[in-house]
C-alpha positions in Angstrom: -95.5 48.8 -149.2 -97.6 46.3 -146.9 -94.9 43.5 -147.4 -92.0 44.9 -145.0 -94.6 45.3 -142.2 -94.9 41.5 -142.3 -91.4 41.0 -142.5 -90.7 42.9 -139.4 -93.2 41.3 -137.4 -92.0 38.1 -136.7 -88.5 40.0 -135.8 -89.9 42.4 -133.0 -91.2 38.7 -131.9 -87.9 37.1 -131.8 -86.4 40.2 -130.2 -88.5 40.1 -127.2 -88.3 36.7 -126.7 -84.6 37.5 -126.7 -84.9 40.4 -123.8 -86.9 37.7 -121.8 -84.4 35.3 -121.7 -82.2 37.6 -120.9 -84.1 39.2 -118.1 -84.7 35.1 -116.3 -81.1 34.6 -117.1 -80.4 37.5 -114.7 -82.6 37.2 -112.0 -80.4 33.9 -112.0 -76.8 35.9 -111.1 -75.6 36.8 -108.0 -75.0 40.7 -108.7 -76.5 43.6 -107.6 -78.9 45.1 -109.3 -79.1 48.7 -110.5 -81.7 49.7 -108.2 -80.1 47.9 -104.8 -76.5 49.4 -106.5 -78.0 53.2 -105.8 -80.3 52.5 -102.3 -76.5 50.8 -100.9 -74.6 54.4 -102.5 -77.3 56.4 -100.7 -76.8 54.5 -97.5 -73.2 54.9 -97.6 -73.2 58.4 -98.6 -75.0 59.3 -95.5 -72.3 61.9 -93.8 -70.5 61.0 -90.4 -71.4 64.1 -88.4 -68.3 65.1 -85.8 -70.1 66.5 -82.9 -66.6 68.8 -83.2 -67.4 70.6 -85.9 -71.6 70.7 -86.3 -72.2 74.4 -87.2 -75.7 74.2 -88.2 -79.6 73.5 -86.5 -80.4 71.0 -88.6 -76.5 69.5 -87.9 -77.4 69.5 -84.4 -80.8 68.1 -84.3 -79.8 65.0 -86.5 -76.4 64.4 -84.7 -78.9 64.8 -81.3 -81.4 62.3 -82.3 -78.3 59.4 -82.5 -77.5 60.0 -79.0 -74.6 62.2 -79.1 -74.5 65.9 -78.1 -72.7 68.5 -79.9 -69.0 69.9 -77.6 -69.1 73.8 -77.0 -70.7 76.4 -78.2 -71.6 76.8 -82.0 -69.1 79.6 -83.2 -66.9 77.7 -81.8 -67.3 74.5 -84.0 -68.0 77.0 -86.7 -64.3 78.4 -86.4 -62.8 74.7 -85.9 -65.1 74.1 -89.5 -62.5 77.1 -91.7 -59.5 75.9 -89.7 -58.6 72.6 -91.1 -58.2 71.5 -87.4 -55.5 74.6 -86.5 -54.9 74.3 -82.7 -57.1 76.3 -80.7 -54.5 79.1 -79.5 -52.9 79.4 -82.9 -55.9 80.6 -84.6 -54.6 82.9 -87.6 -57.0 86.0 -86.6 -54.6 88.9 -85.8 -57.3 90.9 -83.2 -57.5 87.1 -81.7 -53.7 87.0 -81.4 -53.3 90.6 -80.3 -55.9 90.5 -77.8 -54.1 87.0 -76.6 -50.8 89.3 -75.6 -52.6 91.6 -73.6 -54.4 88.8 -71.5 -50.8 87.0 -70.9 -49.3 90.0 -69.7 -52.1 90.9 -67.5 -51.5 87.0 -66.3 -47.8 87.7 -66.0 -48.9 90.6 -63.5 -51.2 88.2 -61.2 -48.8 85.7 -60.9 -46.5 88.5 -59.8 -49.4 89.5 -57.1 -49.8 85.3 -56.3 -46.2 84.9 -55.5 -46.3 88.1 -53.1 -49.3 86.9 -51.6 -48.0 83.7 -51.0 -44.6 85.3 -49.4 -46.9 87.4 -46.9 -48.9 84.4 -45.6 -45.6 82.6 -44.9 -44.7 85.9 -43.1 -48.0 85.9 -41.0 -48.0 82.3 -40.2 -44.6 82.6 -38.1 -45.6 85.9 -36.3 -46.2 85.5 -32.6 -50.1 85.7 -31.9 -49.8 87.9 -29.4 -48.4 91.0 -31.9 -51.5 89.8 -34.4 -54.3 90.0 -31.4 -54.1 87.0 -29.9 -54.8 83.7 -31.6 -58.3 84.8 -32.6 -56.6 87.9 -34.7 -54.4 85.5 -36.3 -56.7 83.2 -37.4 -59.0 85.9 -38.7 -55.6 87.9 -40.4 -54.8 84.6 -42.5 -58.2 84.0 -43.5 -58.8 86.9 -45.4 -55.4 86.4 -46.7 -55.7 82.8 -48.2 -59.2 84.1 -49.0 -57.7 87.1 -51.2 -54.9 84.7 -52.6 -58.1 82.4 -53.9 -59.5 85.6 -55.7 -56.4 86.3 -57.6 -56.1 82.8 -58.5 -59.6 83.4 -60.1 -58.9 86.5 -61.9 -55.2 85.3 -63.7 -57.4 82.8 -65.7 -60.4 84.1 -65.9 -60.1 85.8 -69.3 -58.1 82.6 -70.4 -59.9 81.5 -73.7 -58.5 78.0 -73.2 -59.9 78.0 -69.9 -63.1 78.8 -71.4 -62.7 76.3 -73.8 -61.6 73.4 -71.7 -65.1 74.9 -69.4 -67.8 74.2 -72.3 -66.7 71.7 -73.3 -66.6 69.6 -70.1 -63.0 69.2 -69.6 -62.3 71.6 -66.5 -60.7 70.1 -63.2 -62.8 71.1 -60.2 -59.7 71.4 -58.4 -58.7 74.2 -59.5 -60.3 77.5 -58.4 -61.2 78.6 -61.6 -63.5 75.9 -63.0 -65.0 76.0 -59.3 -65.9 79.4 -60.0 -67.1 79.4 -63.4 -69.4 76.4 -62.3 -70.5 77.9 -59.8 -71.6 81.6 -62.1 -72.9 79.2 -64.3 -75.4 77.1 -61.4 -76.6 80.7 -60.2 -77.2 82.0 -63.5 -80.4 79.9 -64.1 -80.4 76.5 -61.8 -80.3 78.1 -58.1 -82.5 80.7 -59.7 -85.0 77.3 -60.7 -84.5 76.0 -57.2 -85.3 79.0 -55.1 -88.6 79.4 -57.3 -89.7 75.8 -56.3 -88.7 76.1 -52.8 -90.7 79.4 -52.7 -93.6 78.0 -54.0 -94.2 75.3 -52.6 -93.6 76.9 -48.7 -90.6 74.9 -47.8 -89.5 78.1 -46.6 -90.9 78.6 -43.8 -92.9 75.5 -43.7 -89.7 73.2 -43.2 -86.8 75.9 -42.2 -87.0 79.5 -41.3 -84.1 80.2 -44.2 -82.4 78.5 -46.9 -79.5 79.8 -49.4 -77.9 77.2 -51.1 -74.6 76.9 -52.5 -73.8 73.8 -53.7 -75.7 72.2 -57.2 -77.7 69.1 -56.2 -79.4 67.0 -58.6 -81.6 64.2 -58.3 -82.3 60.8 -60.2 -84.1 57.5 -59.7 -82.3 55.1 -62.2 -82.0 56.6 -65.5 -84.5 59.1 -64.6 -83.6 62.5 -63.9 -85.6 64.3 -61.8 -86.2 68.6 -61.7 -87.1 70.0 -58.8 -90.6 70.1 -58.1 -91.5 67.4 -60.5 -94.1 64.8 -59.3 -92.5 61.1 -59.5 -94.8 57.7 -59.8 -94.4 55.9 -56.8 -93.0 52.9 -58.3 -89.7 55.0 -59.7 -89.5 56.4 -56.0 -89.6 53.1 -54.8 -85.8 52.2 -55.2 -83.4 54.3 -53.8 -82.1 57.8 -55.3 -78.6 58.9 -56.8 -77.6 62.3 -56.0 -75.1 64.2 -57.8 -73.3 67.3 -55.3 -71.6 69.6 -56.7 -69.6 71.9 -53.9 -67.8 74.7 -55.5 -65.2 75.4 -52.0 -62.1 73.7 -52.5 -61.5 70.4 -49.9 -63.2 67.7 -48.5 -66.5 68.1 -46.4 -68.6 65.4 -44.6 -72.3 66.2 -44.7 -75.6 64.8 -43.4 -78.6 63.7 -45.9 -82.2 64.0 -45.1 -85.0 63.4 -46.7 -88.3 64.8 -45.3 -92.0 64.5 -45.9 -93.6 67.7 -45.1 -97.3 66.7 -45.8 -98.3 63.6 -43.2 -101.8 64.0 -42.5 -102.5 63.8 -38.8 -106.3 63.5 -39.2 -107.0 63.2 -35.5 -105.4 66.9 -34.9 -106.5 67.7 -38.7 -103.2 69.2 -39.6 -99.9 67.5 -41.1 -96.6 65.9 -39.9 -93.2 65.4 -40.2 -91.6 62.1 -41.3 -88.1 61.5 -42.5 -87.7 58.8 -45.2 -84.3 58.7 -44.9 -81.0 60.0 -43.3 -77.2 59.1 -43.4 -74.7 60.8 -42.0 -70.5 61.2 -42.4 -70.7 61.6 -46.2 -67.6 62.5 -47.9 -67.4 65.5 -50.4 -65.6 67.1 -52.4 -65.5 69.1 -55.7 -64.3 66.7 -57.7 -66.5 63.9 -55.6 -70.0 64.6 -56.8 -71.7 61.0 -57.2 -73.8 59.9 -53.9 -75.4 56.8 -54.7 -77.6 55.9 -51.4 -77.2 52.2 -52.6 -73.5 52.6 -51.8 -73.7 54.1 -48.1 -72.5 51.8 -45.0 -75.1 50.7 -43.5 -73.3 50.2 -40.3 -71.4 53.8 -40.4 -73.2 56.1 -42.0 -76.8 55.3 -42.9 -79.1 56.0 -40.3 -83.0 55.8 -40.9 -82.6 53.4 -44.4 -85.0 54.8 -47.5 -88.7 54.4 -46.7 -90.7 54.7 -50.5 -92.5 57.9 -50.6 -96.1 57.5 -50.5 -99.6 59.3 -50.3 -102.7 57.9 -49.3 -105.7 58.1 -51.3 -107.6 60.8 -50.9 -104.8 63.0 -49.4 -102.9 66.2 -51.2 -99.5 66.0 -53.1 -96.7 65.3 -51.0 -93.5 67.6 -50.8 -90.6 65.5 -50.2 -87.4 67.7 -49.5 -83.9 66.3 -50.1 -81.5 68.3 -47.7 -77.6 68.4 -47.7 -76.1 69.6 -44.2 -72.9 69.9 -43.8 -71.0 69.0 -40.8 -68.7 71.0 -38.6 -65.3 71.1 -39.5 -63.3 67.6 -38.3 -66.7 66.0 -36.7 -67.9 63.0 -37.0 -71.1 62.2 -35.7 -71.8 58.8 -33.8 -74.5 57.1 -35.8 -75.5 54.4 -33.1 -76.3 57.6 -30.5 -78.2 59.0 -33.5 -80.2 55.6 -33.9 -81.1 55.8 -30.6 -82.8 59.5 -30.4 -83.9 60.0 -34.2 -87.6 58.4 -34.8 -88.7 58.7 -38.6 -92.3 60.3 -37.5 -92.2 63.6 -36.0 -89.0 64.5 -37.6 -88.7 68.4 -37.0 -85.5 69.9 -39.2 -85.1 73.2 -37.0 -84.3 71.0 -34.0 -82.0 68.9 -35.5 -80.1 71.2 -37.3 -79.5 72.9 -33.3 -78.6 69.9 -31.5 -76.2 68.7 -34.2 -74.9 72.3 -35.4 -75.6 71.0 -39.1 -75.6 73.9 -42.0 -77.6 73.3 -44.8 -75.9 74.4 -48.3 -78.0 71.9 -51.2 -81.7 71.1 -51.3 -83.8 69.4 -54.0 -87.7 68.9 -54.2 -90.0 66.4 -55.9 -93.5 65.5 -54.9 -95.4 62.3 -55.1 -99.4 61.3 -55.0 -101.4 58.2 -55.1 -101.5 56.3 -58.0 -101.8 53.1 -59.5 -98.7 52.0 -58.1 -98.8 53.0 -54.6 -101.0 50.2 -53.3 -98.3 47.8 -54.3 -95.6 50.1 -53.3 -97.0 50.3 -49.5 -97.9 46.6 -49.5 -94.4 45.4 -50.3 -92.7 47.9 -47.9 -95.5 46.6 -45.2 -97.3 50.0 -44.6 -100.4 50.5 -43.4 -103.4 52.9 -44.5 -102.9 51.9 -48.3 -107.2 50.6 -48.0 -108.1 53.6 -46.0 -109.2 56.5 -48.3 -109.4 60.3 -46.9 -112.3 62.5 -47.3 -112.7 66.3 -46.0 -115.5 67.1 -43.9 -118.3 68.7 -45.0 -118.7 72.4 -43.2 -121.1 72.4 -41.0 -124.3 75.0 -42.2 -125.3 77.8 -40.0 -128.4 77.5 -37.8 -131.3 79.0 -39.3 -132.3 81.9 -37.6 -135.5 83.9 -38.6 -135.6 87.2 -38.8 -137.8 89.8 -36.7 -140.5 90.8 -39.5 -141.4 94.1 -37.8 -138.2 95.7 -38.8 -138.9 95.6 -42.6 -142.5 97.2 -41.7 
């Protein structure tokens, strides 16, 4: 029985030197090997995620973290997902195609009431002013008119589901008075709500103007940066000069008036603060469908007025509230920017009065605050301000006189 175990010895021997050579021999080829063969089938599997049709959290948060955001709302996608890319409107839910019929024909009724509308303006526009109340009653008649034509503009397609569609998922046309007006619902369902906090908070009302209501969506960045209102900036991003983005929700063009005010310039020889305007340009051109205002891109013979001054704090002072102001124009004026060099001075810049002597409304507003830091030593060197080695203390109060008291009264 022991001599088979020495016969098979020296053949496991040969064997493995067999599987050796054979192992070098393939560390020699040029194929992939079975454990690079399954890492590249795990790479490729990877799935393309459609930012279309994401349904899930974990969907979103992975097709997020490449960059890309996911387009309207989730059951949305989630539909589009069982639909096998059905158009929108042909959707094979029967409540979804009954409920379609009824919002046509209700559609079918206020284009009915448009075309009537339209028909009586034409009417009121060729009456003689003096049978309407003279040109003041005429004016006032086809206001409300045009007025009540833009509200039933609103309500034909305001139930529209491919409105709503186009809306979320960025596609509207400002243009058109329904996008205008779900933009705007939208703003004052949460941002003007953010906006009027801030401004409350921080006392630019009554500090800066008596009263504020805004109606138009301003939004403020420095580069790529986007700024929220009432956020503190480093005073090197402040340095260069801001983008706005306005967003009017009136149909046509407006001009408007920027100006940027610091609210907080200590005065310390009357121990209070001043005014001081870091910038201001006027005869801006809006519209809803123009939003971007670049202040790189402004004439600076026609329009820019006061150029950008970097916001800045000295050391030792409080946080600075630097307000961002839109103002529009009246209608069809056009101020003259060399008379404005002449009588605007950058310290001492007082809103109220300028709003009165140039009949300015304001309708946008933004808010960001800036403090000494690191940076702000180099900033106010390179734009050649003063005060950047002078640090501000508060004075010590001043302790009462030491008076004693009569001893006979506690006898």
């Amino acid at each position: 029985m022991s001599n088979p175990t020495y016969t098979i010895k020296p053949a496991l021997r040969c064997l493995r030197r067999s599987q050796n050579s054979l192992h070098q021999l393939r560390s020699i080829t040029t194929t992939v090997s079975q454990f690079q063969e399954a890492a590249l089938q795990s790479a490729t599997a990877t799935p393309i995620l459609d930012p279309n049709l994401v349904s899930t959290h974990k969907e979103e948060q992975q097709l997020l973290s490449t960059g890309i955001s996911p387009i309207g709302s989730r059951r949305r996608r989630a539909a589009l997902q069982s639909t096998s890319n059905i158009p929108f409107e042909q959707l094979p839910y029967q409540c979804f195609q009954e409920a379609r019929k009824v919002l046509q024909a209700d559609r079918e009724e206020k284009l009915q009431k448009i075309e009537e509308q339209r028909r009586r303006i034409s009417k009121a526009e060729a009456l003689d002013p003096a049978k309407c109340g003279g040109d003041a009653g005429k004016k006032g008649k086809l206001i409300a008119m045009r007025k009540y034509l833009e509200e039933l503009k609103v309500l034909a397609d305001v139930n529209d589901p491919l409105i709503k569609k186009r809306f979320e998922d960025g596609l509207g046309d400002m243009n058109r008075p329904i996008y205008r007006y779900l933009a705007d619902r939208k703003w004052r369902e949460y941002k003007r709500l953010v906006m009027m906090q801030r401004i409350s908070q921080m006392h630019i009302v009554p500090d800066v103007l008596p009263h504020l209501d805004p109606t138009a969506d301003v939004s403020l960045a420095f580069g790529r940066r986007n700024v929220q209102p009432g956020e503190f900036v480093d005073s090197r991003v402040s340095e260069i000069m801001p983008r706005l983005n306005v967003q009017l929700f009136e149909k046509g063009e407006k001009l408007v008036t920027i100006v940027v005010l610091d609210s907080d310039v200590p005065n310390v020889e009357k121990d209070s603060f001043d005014y001081r305007c870091h910038f201001l340009a006027t005869n801006i051109p809006l519209s809803p469908s123009t939003t971007s205002l670049p202040f790189s891109v402004l004439s600076k013979e026609s329009q820019v007025v006061l150029p950008w001054l970097p916001p800045h704090a000295q050391k030792g002072s409080p946080y600075h509230r630097l307000s961002i102001f839109v103002l529009q124009q009246p209608e069809g004026k056009i101020f003259d920017v060399e008379a404005m060099r002449t009588k605007e001075e950058r310290d001492g810049f007082i809103l109220r009065s300028f709003n009165d002597r140039y009949m300015v409304k304001p309708i946008g507003v933004h808010l960001f605050r800036t403090i000494w830091d690191e940076g702000t030593d180099g900033v106010m060197k390179r734009a050649g301000l003063e005060g950047a080695n002078i640090e501000l203390r508060r004075k010590k109060p001043e302790a009462l006189p030491y008076k004693k008291k009569d001893g006979a009264r506690y006898r």
